[in-house]
C-alpha positions, 0 to 999 in steps of 0.5 A, a space after each residue: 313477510 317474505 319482503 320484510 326478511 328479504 329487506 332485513 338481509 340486504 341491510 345487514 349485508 350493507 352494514 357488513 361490508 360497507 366499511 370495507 368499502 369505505 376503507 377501500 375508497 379511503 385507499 386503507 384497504 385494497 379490494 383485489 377485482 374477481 379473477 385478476 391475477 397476483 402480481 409477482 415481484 421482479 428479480 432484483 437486478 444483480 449488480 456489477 462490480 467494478 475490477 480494481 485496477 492493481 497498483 503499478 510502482 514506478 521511478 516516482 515512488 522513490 522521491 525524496 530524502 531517505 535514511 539509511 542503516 545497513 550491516 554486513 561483512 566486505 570481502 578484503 582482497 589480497 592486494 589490501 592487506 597482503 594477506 590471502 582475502 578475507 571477510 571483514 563485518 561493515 555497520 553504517 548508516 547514511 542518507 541519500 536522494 532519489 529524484 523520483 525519475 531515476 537518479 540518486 542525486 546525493 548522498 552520504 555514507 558513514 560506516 566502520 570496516 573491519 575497524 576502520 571508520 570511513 566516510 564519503 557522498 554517494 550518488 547513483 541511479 535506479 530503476 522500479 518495477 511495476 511489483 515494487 522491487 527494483 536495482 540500485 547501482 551506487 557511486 561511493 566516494 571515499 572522503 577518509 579517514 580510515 587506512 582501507 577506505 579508499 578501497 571501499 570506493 567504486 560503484 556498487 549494486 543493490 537489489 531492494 523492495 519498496 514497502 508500502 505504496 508510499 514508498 516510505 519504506 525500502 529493504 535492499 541488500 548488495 549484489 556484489 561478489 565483495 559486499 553481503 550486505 543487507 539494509 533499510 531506507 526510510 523515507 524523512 518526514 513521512 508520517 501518516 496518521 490514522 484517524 480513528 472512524 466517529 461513533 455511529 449516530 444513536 438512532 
């Protein structure tokens, strides 16, 4: 009788556990060996980031053909007028360019002094620093046909920025004891279009 009960357990335990290890065997169910210590996940490794290389400006920023629009007042000596020298407002526009290495290799300027609207070419040089701002030095050449044109001749500085990495766009103004002028340049031609990212996929 103690045989027939002892037989009666041992079935039901291999009935108990016998999927289980069956499923184990299948690789569904992982039977973890006695004494065999649980593993802990590593660390994920942090990862390095890279330092982004700030962007230098240079002479080759300014490359290319720019429009021009500047106002401002000129200071009208005594020997034009034979007056004592006084402030004349100047409004004009014009075109110049830059050759990417530091020259203004033309240009033109046509602009209304005091009244008199006067015209003429311009050529120059320039130089840019690494943070985008930089000189001017400019050659105005007066082709008439105002009376106090040919005055406005000579050589001018200016001091600009250039906005944008593009260089597309310049914001100058004059650093000459005679000219409080300021103006802008923008680069002909120079479009960017900005094309929309596409809808992301439906998952």
């Amino acid at each position: 009788m103690r045989n027939k009960i002892l037989s009666i357990a041992m079935l039901a335990l291999l009935l108990a556990i016998g999927p289980a290890v069956w499923a184990h065997d299948r690789g569904h169910l992982p039977i973890p060996t006695p004494g065999t210590p649980i593993a802990t996940p590593s660390p994920t490794p942090a990862i390095p980031t890279a330092t982004p290389t700030p962007f230098a400006f240079s002479d080759a920023s300014l490359n290319g053909t720019y429009s021009t629009r500047f106002s401002g007042f000129w200071l009208i000596p005594s020997t034009t007028t034979g007056n004592p020298p006084s402030l004349s407002p100047i409004a004009g526009f014009g075109n110049l360019t830059a050759d990417g290495t530091g020259n203004i290799t033309g240009g033109t300027e046509t602009f209304n002094a005091g009244g008199s609207v006067c015209t003429g070419t311009i050529t120059g040089t320039y130089s840019v620093n690494p943070d985008g701002t930089g000189a001017l030095t400019l050659t105005f050449t007066s082709t008439g046909p105002g009376s106090n044109c040919s005055s406005l001749s000579g050589t001018n500085d200016d001091d600009f920025a250039i906005r944008g990495m593009g260089g597309y766009g310049v914001d100058f103004f004059s650093t000459d004891a005679d000219l409080v002028i300021s103006g802008t340049a923008s680069q002909r031609g120079a479009y960017r279009i900005i094309v929309p990212p596409p809808p992301p996929t439906p998952r």
